[in-house]
Each structure stands twice: as C-alpha cells, then as structure tokens.
C-alpha positions in Angstrom: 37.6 36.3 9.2 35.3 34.2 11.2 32.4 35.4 9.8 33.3 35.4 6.8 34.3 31.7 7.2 30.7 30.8 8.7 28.9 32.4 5.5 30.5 30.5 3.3 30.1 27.4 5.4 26.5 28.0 5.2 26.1 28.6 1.7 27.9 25.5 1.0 25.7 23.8 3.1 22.8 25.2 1.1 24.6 24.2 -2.2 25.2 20.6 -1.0 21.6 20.4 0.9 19.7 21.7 -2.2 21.4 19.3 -3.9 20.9 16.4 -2.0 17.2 17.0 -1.9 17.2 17.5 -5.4 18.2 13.6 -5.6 16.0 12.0 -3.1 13.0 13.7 -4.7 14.0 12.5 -8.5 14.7 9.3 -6.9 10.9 9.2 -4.7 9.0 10.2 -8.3 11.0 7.0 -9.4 10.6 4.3 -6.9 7.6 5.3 -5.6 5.4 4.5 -8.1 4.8 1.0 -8.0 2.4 -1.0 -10.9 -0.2 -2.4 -9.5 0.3 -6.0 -10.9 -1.6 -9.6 -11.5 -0.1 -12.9 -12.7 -3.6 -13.6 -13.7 -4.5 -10.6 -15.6 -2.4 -8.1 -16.1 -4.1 -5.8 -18.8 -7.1 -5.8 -16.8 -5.5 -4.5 -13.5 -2.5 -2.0 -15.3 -3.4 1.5 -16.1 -0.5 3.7 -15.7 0.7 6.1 -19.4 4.2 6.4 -19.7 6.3 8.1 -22.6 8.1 5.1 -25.7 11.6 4.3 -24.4 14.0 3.5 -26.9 15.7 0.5 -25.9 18.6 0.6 -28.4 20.9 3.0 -29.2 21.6 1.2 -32.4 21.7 4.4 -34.8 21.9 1.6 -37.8 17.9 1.3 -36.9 15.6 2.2 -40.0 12.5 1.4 -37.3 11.6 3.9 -34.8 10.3 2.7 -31.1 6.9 1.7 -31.2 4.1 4.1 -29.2 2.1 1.1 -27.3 -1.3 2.3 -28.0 -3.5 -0.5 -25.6 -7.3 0.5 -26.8 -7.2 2.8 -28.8 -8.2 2.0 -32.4 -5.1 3.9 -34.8 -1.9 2.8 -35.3 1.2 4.9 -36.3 1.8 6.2 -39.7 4.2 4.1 -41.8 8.1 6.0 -41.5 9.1 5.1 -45.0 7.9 4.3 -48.1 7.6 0.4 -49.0 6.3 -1.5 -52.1 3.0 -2.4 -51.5 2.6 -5.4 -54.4 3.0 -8.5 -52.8 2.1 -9.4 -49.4 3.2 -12.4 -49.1 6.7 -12.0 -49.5 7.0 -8.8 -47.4 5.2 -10.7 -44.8 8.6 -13.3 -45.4 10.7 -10.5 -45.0 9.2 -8.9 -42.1 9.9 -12.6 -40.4 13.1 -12.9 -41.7 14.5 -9.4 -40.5 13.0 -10.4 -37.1 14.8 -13.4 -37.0 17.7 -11.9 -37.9 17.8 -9.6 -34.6 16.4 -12.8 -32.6 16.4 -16.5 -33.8 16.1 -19.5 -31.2 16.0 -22.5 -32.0 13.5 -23.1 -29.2 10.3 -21.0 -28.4 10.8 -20.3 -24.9 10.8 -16.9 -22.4 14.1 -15.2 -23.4 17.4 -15.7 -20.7 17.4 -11.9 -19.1 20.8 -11.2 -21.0 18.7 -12.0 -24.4 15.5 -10.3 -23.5 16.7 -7.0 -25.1 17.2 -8.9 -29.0 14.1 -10.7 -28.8 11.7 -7.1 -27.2 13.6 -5.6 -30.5 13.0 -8.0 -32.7 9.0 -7.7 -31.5 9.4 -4.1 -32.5 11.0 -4.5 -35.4 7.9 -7.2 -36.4 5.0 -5.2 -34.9 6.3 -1.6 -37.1 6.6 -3.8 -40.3 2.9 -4.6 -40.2 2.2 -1.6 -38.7 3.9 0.1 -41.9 2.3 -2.1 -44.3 -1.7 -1.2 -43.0 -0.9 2.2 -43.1 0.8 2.7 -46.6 -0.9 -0.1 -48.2 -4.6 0.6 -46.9 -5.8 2.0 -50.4 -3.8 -0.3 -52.5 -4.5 -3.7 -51.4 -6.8 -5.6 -49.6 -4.0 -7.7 -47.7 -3.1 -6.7 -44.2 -2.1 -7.6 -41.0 -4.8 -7.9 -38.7 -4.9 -5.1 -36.1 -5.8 -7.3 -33.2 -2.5 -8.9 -34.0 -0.6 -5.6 -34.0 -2.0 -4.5 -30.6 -1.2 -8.2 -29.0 2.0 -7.2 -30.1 2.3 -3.8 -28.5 1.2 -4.8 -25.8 3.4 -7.6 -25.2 6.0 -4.3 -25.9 4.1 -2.4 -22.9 3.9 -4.6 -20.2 7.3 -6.7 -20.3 9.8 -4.8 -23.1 8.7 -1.1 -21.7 8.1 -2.2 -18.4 11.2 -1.0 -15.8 9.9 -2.9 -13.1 8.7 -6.1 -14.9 12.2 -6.1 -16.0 14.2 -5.6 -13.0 12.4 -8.8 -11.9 13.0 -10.3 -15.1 17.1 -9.9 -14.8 18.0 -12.3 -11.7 15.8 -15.1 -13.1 18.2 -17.3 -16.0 17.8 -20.4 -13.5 14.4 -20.3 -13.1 14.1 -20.0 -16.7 16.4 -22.8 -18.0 14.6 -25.5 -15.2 11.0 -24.2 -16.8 12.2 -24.0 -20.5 10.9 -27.1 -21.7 7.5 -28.0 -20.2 6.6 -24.0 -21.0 8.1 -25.2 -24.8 5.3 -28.1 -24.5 2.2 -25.6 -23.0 2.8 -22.9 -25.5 3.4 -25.3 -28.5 -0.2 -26.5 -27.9 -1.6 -23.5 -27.6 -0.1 -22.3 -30.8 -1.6 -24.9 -32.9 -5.0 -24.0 -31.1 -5.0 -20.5 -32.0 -3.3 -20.6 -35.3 -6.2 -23.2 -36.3 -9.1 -20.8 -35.3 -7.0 -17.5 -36.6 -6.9 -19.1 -40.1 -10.5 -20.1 -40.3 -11.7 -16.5 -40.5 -10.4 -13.0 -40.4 -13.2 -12.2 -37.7 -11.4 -13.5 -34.5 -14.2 -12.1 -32.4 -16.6 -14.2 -34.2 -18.4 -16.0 -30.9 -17.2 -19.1 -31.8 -13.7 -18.4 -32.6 -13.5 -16.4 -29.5 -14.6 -18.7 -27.2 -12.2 -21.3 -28.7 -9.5 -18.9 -28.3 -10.2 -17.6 -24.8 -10.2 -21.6 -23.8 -7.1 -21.7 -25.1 -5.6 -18.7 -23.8 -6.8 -20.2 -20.4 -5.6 -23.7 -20.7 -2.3 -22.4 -22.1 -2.4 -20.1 -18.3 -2.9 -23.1 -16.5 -0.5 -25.5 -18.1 2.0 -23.6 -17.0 1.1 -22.9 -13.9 0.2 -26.8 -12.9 4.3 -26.8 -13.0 6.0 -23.4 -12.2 5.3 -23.3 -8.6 6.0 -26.9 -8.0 9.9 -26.1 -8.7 10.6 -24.1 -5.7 14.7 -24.7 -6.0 14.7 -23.6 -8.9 11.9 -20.4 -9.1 11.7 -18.9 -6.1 7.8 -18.0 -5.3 8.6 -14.2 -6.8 10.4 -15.6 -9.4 7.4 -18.0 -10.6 5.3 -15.0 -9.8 7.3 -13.1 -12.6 7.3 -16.3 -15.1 3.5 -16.8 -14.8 2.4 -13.2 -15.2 5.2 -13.6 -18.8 2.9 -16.6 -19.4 -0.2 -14.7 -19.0 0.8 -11.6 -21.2 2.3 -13.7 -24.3 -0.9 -15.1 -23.9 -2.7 -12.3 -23.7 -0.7 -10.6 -27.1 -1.6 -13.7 -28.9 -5.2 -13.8 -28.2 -5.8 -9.7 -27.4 -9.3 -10.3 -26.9 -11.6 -9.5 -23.5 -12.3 -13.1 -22.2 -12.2 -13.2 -18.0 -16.3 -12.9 -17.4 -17.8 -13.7 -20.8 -16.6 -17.3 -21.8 -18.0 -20.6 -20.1 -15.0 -22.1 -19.3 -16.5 -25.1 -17.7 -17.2 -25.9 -21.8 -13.8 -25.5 -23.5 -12.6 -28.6 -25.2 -10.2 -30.8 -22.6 -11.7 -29.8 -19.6 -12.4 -26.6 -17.7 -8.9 -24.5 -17.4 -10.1 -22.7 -14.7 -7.3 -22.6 -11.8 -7.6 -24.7 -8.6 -8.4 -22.7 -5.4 -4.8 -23.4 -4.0 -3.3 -21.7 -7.0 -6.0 -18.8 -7.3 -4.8 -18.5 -3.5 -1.0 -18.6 -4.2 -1.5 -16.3 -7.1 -3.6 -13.8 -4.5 -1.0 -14.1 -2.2 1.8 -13.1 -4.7 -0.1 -10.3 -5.7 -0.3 -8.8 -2.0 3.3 -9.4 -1.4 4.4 -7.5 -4.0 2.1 -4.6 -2.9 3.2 -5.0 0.5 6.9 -5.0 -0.1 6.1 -1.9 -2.4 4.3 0.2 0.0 7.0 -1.1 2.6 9.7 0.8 0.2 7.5 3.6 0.0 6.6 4.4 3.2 10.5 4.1 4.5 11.8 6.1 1.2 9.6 8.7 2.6 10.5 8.4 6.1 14.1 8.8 5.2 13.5 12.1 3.5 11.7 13.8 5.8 13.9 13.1 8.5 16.8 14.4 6.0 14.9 17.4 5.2 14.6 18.0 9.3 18.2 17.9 9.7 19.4 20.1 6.7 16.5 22.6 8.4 17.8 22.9 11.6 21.7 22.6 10.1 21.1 25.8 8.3 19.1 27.1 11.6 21.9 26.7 13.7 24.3 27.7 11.3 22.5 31.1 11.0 22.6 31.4 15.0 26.3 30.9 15.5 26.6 33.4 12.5 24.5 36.2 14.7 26.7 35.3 17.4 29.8 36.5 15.8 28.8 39.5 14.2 
C-alpha cells in the first residue's frame, strides 16, 4: 500500500512540476524580451517582427487588423470592393467613419482608457487608404500618398501594437491631463507646418520640403520636451519618458521621412530645435534606466527558475529513493 502511495505521489509531482515549468518558461519567452527603446528616436533604435494583433473583438468590423509593414515598399490588398469615382468624398468618408469610432474635441495623446478607440480608429483610417491605392491604382490617378500610409502604420506598430509601450501607457491619465494643453499648442504648430509643405507638392522628399519638414518634426520634439520634464508632480520621470517617446512617434508617422544625420538643423526657420545637453542627458539617462530595470527583471526571472527547476529535480530524486527503500 505504501508503495503504491509513493508512486502516485511521485507522478503527481511530475504532473504538477511539468506543469509549473511549463508556465515559467511561457511566461520567460514573454517578459524577457524587452524593446530596446528611445524617446528620441524610436524607429531608428526598434527592430523586433512580431505577428498583427487584433485589438477588437468587435465581429461588426468590415476592416481587418492592419499588417505594420515599416520599409517595405507594398501595402495590403484592398478586402472589399469600393467605388473608385470620386476621391474626394471617399476621402470625407474615410474621416468621417474615423471620427465616428474616435472624435475629440481636442487633439491631444488619448487618456489610457481611450487609447483603444482612437489606435482603432487609426486602423480603420490607414485600411481605407490603403483600400483605395490598391483597387483604384488603374482607375484613377488620385491616391493617398504612401508615405502617409506607412506614418500611419507605424504609429500602429510602435504605440497601438506595442504590449509594452502600452503597459506604460495605462497608469499615466494624470500626467496626461497636466500636459494636454501646452502638447495641444506644440502639435497645432507643427501641423500647420507640415500640412503647408505636404500641400505644395506630392514629392515630400523633395530636398526642400524635406528639410522643412524634418525642422518641424524636430521643433515639434523639442517643444514638448522644453515642458514635460519640468512637471515632475504631475509626470513622473518614466512617465515623461513615455509621453516624449508618444511625441516623437506621432511625429515621426506624420513626417515618415529619414532626418537625424542629413538635415542642418542649425538652419531651420525659428531657431535650431536641436535639444539642450541637459535634456539629451535626461533623455540618455531614461533610456539606460529602462534597460537596466529590464535586464534587472531578466536576470532575477531567470534566477527564479532555475532554482525552481533545482528543487523539482531533487523532489523527484528523493522521491525515487524513499520509493527504492520500500520495495
């Protein structure tokens, strides 16, 4: 009876060990890998390839979750067949069906309990023109400029697709409302900048445009971070961490265009946008803290493992002794 009793105490010790090393690895492939992230530059620094996530379970959807594509040079094929005759007014209703998911009255970074509406309305906008460029090509010469499509995904990438970006993203409402309305007033004027230069020719990587578009891309970095790390009550250093690297990829889906290295910042119009060396070094210092605090987590995830893995070895050892014993 007793050996009986000890064999099936070890194979439920086998069940449950198997088990429980089943979950720390799943849960190691998950936490391990860290991004490697910059509240400067993002896209330059960011090279990871995950799978799309759908982030609604909405089965009411006619758009299916964008597939970010970053550099490469197709888009998606259009999911549904669409009138290709006037331009203009499925442009309005593209806008209109976005708004209709996502409509503030201000143009600010989404609260965290919003961010989900306003990432779906970006995919429901970026898969209209994506539709339109890909059933329309040989009908029309109207389209949606494809540099404006890829800003796009990738604003979808790095914040709406993002698991860790958003984790950050959710404890910071505070932060958020106190930086609302001078980020309002930085992104306004950068607007008008690049909407100017967008609408003076289709070829945004015409030298000249580009240059005026990288110097607003950087001004529009700097404006807001002249004020997000002076409100330390409000945004916590991580949390104006997180709300500057926000700043830099909006500004990096509106003006999707290589700039850091090939523009002469010390001639953009109002001045040179280039960042103090107090806030290059508060930026550099963000950057290593989340890298340390990640490889912290790594390191003791791993730790913690292995010494689990240890115990359940020498469990089942032991077990197996004692069952010798008897028998």
């Amino acid at each position: 009876m007793q050996k009986w009793t000890l064999f099936w105490t070890i194979i439920l010790i086998n069940v449950i060990g198997i088990d429980l090393l089943d979950d720390i690895l799943v849960d190691e492939y998950e936490t391990s890998t860290f991004p490697k992230t910059n509240a400067m530059n993002p896209k330059m620094k960011t090279s990871r390839k995950k799978k799309p996530k759908k982030t609604t379970t909405d089965s009411s959807d006619d758009y299916e979750p964008l597939i970010p594509l970053k550099s490469r040079d197709k888009v998606v094929k259009g999911i549904r067949q669409i009138s290709c005759v006037d331009f203009t007014q499925y442009a309005a209703n593209c806008t209109s069906g976005a708004a209709m998911i996502y409509n503030a009255a201000r143009v600010t970074p989404p609260l965290p309990y919003k961010i989900q509406e306003w990432c779906k309305s970006i995919r429901f906008l970026t898969n209209c023109a994506i539709e339109w460029n890909t059933d329309c090509s040989e009908i029309t010469d109207n389209f949606f400029n494809e540099d404006s499509i890829k800003g796009h995904m990738h604003v979808l990438d790095y914040i709406c697709d993002d698991e860790w970006f958003l984790n950050r993203y959710r404890d910071m409402s505070i932060c958020i409302e106190e930086a609302s309305e001078q980020w309002e007033e930085c992104y306004s004027t950068f607007k008008v900048i690049v909407e100017e230069q967008k609408n003076i020719t289709r070829e945004w990587t015409h030298f000249e445009t580009h240059f005026y578009l990288c110097c607003a891309q950087a001004h529009f970095r700097r404006c807001t971070l002249d004020f997000i790390f002076n409100m330390p009550k409000k945004c916590p250093y991580e949390q104006a961490i997180t709300l500057q690297k926000f700043s830099v990829i909006i500004s990096e889906g509106d003006v999707f265009q290589e700039c850091d290295g090939t523009i002469p910042y010390g001639n953009c119009p109002n001045g040179d946008p280039t960042p103090s060396q107090n806030q290059l070094r508060l930026l550099m210092e963000g950057d290593a803290v989340q890298h340390k605090k990640a490889k912290k987590a790594a390191v003791t995830h791993l730790g913690t493992m292995l010494y689990l893995v240890t115990a359940y070895v020498l469990v089942i050892f032991y077990a197996f002794v004692l069952l010798n014993l008897y028998i």
